[in-house]
C-alpha positions in Angstrom: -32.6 17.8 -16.3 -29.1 18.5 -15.8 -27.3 17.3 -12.8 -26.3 19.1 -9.8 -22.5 19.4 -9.2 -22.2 17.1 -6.5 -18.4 16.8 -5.2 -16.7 14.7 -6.9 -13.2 13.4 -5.9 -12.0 10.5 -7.4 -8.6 9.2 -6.8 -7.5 6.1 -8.4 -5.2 3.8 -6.4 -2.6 1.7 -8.3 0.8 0.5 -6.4 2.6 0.8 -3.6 5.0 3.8 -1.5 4.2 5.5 1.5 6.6 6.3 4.4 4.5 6.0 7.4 3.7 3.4 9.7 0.6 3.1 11.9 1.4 2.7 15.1 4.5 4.8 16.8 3.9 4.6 20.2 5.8 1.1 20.8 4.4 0.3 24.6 0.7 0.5 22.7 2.0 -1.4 20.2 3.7 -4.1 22.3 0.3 -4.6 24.5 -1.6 -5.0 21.3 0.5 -7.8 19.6 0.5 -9.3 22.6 -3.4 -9.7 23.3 -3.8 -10.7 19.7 -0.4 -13.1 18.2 0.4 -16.4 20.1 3.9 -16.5 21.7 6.7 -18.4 19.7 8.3 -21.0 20.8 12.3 -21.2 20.4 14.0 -24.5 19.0 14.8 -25.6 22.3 11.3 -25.6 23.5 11.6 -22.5 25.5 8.6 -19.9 24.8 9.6 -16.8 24.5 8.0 -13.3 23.0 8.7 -12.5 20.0 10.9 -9.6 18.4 9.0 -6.4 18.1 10.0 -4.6 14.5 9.0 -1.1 13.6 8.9 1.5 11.6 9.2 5.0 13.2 6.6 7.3 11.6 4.1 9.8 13.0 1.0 7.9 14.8 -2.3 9.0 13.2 -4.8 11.1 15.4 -7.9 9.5 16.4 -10.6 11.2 18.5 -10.7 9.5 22.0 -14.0 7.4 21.3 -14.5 3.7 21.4 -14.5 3.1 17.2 -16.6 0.2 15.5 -13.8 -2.6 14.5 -14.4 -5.1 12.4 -11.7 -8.3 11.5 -11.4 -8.2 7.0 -9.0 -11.2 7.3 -7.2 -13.9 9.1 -4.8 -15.9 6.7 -1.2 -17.6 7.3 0.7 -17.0 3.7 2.7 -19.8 3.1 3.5 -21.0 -0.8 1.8 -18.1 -2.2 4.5 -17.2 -5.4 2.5 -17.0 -8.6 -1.1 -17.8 -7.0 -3.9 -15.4 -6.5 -4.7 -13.3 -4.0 -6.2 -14.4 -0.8 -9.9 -13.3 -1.1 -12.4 -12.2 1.6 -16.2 -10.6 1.5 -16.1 -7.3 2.9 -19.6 -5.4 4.3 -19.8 -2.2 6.7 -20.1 -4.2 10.1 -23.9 -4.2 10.8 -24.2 -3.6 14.2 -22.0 0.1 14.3 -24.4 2.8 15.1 -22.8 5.6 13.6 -23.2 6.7 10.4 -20.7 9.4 10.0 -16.5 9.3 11.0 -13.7 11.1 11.5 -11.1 8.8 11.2 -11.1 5.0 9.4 -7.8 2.8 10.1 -6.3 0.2 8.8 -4.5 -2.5 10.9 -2.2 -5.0 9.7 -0.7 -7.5 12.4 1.8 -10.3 11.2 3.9 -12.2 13.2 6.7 -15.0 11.3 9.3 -17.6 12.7 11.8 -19.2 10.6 13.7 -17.7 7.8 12.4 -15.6 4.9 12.9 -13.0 2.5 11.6 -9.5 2.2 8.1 -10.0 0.4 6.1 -7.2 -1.0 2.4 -7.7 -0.3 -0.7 -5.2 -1.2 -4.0 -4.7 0.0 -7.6 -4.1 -2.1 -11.0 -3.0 -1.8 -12.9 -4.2 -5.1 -9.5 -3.2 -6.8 -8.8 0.1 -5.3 -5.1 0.0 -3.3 -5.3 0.9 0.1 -1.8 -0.6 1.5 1.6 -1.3 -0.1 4.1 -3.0 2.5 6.9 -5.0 3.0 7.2 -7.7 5.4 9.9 -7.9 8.1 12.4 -10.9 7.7 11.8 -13.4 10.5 14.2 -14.5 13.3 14.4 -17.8 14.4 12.7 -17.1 17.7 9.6 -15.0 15.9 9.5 -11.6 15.3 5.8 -9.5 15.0 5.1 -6.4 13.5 2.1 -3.8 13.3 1.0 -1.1 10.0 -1.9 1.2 10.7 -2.5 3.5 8.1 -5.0 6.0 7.5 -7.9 5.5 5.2 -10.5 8.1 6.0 -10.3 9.5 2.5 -11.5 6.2 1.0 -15.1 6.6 3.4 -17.0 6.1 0.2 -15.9 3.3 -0.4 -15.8 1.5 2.8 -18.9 2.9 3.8 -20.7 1.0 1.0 -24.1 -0.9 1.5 -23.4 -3.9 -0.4 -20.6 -6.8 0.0 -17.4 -6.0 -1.8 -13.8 -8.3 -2.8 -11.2 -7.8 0.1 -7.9 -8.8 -1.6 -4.6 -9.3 -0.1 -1.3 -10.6 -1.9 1.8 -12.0 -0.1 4.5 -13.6 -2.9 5.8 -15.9 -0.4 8.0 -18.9 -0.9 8.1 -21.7 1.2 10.7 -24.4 1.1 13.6 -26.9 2.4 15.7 -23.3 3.2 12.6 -20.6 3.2 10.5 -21.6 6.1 8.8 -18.4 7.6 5.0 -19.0 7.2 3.2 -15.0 7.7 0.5 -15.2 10.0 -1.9 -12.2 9.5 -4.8 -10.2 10.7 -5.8 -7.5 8.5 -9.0 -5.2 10.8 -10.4 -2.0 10.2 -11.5 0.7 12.8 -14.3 3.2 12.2 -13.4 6.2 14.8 -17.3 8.2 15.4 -17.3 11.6 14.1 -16.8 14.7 16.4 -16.1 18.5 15.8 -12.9 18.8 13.7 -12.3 21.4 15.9 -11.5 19.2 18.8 -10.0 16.4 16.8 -6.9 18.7 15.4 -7.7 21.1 18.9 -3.7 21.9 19.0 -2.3 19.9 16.5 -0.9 20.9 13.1 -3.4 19.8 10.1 -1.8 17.7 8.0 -2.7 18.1 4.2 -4.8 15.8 2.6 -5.8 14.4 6.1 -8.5 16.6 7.2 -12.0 15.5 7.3 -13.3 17.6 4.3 -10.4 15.5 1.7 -12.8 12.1 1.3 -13.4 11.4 -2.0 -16.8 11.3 -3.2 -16.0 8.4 -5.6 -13.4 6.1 -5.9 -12.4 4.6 -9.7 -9.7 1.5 -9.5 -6.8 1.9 -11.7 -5.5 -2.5 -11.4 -5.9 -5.7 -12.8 -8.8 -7.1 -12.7 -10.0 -10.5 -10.8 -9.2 -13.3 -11.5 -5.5 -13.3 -12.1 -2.4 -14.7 -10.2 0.2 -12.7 -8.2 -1.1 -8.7 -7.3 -3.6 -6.9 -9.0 -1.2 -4.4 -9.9 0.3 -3.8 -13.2 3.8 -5.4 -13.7 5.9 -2.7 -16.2 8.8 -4.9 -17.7 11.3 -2.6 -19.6 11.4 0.9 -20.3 9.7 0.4 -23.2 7.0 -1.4 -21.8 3.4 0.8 -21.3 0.8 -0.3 -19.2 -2.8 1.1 -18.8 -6.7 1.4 -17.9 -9.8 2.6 -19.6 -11.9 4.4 -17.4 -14.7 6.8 -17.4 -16.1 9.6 -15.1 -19.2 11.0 -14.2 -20.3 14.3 -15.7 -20.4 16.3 -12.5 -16.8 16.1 -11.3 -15.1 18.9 -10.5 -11.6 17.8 -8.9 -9.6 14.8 -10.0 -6.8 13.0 -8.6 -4.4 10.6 -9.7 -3.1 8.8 -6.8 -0.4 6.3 -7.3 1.1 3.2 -5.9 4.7 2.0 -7.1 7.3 -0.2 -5.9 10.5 -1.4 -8.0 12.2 -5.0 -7.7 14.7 -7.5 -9.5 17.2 -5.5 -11.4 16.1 -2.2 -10.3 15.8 -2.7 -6.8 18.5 -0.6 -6.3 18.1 1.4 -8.9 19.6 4.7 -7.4 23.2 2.9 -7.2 22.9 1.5 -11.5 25.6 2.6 -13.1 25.8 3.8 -16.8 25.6 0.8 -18.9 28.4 2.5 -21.3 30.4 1.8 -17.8 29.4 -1.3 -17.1 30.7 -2.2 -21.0 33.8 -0.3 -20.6 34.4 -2.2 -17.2 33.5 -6.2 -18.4 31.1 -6.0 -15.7 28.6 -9.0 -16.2 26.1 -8.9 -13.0 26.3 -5.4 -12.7 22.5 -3.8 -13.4 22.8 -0.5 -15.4 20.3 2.0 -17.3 22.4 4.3 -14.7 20.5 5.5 -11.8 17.5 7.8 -12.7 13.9 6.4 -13.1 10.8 8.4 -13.4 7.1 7.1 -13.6 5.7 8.9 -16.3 1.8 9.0 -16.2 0.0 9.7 -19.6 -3.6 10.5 -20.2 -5.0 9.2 -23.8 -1.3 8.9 -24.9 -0.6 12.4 -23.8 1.9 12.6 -20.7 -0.1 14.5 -17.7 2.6 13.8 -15.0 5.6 12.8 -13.7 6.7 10.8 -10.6 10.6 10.7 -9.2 9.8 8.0 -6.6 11.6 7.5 -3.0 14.4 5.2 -2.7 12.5 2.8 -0.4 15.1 0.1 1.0 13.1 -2.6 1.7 13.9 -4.9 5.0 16.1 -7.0 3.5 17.7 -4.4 1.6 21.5 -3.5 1.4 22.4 -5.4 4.8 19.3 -6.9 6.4 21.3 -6.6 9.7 20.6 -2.8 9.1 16.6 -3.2 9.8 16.3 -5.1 13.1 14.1 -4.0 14.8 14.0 -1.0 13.3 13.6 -1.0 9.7 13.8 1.7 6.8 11.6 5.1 5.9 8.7 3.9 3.9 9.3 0.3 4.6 5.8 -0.6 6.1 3.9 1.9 3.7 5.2 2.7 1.0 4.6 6.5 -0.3 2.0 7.1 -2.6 2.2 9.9 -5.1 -0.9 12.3 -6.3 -1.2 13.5 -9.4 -3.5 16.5 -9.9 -5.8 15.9 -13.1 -8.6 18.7 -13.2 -6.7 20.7 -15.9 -7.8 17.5 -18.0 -11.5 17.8 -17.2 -12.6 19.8 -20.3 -11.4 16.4 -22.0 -12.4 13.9 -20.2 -16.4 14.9 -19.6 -17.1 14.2 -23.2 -19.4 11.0 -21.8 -16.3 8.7 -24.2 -14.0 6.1 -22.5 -10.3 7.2 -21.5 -6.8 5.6 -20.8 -4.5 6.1 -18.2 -1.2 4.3 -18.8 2.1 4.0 -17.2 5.8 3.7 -18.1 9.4 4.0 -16.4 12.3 6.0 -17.7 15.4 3.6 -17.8 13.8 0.6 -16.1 15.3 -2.5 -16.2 12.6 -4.8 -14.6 10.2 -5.0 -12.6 8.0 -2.2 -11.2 4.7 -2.6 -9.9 2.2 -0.1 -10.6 
């Protein structure tokens, strides 16, 4: 008997760029940290609060119920460079009552003291992405800092009845001169359904965050466990081509590509590389170059099936760190993700056979993380 065209959505998550933050209403914010991070303590012995940093996006709508919460992780990131991710077991909390929701968010709460670097850190469910962030550079004195980020459309998968990996990866360094230890709560709140009508009653609906855009399943485009550093593909030059096998069900009907990219080392700054015939001509010998274009290129069994010309995220220690206290830059805290639309390639891919999605990057010098 054939089957019934249920509908499929499948998005695959890889690496990290989103520009909004989770929480934009600072006084909330500020009450939050507090109840849940410890004061600092200053060198003198004095306890004071810590610095507040932020990024200022658009807060997410929730309906005004109490939601189900439920604590992923609780880890303090010290010497994690070249180690594997911090694991966790993930379940559906037990004792919720509901059974259907409107709105699932993600929390991340870190406070650090000392000094440290920017780190880039990402966040899996059983390999799929859900967060790509940056960590604020610590003050002395302690800074703390809040992401919430909307994951309703990833319901089937955190509405699963069984026990999944919960990964999280911070490259952190620790050392005579690097000393900021990141203390971390990751939680997760399940927000009851209600009529969409009263949940967007006067608001402008935003696309792709309406209640109908869930996916029905949920296929992870990343490394797989075990493995040190993230589970996200490292792409090297531009030459260099990285990829997935995958298969689909034969009763999908839409397919989306959603991706997760962030760029580091030599092509950091990217958008400032100058032509490398100038940097020749000049005797420039530290100067990066390829020039300054880069495009993800996305390619489906070899063929290419999309393009992506990423935002120049600066991350918080970017350019002039001085620049991002407390405030720090677009798409900082979550990174932008990028959709690639995929159903003209259905025809192909529901022939029941295996197929590759692989990734490059026009120009790259090193390192982008896909």
């Amino acid at each position: 008997m054939a089957s019934s065209p249920l509908p499929f959505l499948f998005f695959l998550p890889l690496l990290f760029l989103n520009p909004r933050f989770s929480q934009a209403n600072l006084h909330q914010s500020k009450t939050l940290l507090r109840s849940t991070l410890p004061s600092q303590q200053s060198s003198t012995g004095d306890t004071t609060e810590p610095t507040l940093f932020f990024e200022v996006t658009k807060p997410i709508s929730v309906p005004h119920t109490k939601p189900c919460s439920l604590t992923v992780l609780q880890h303090d990131f010290g010497y994690t460079y070249g180690k594997s991710p911090v694991l966790s077991n993930y379940t559906f909390p037990d004792d919720c009552p509901f059974q259907e929701f409107s709105r699932i968010v993600l929390e991340w709460n870190a406070t650090c003291k000392g000094r440290q670097f920017d780190r880039i850190f990402g966040v899996w469910l059983s390999g799929v992405e859900l967060l790509r962030s940056c960590t604020a550079e610590p003050r002395p004195t302690g800074i703390v800092w809040s992401v919430k980020k909307d994951v309703t459309k990833y319901s089937s998968l955190l509405l699963m009845n069984k026990t999944q990996t919960f990964s999280v990866f911070v490259g952190n360094i620790i050392d005579q001169t690097y000393t900021g230890v990141y203390h971390v709560n990751v939680s997760l709140y399940f927000y009851p359904a209600v009529e969409k009508q009263k949940l967007f009653k006067g608001k402008k609906r935003d696309s792709g965050s309406e209640i109908g855009s869930k996916a029905d399943l949920i296929i992870p485009f990343s490394r797989d466990l075990p493995l040190k550093d993230g589970l996200w593909f490292e792409i090297q030059n531009a030459t260099d081509v990285k990829g997935k096998e995958f298969e689909i069900p034969h009763n999908v009907y839409k397919a989306v590509l959603e991706v997760y990219v962030s760029f580091h080392e030599k092509d950091e700054f990217w958008y400032g590389n100058p032509p490398s015939e100038y940097i020749v001509a000049n005797n420039l010998t530290d100067s990066p170059g390829n020039g300054p274009f880069r495009e993800v290129l996305v390619s489906l069994d070899g063929e290419l099936v999309g393009a992506i010309w990423p935002f120049t995220v600066v991350y918080t220690g970017g350019i002039n760190p001085l620049l991002w206290r407390p405030i720090s830059a677009i798409g900082s805290f979550d990174l932008p993700t990028y959709d690639i639309e995929i159903t003209p390639f259905l025809g192909k891919l529901l022939d029941g056979k295996s197929h590759s999605i692989s990734f490059s990057v026009t120009n790259a010098l090193n390192v982008w993380s896909t």
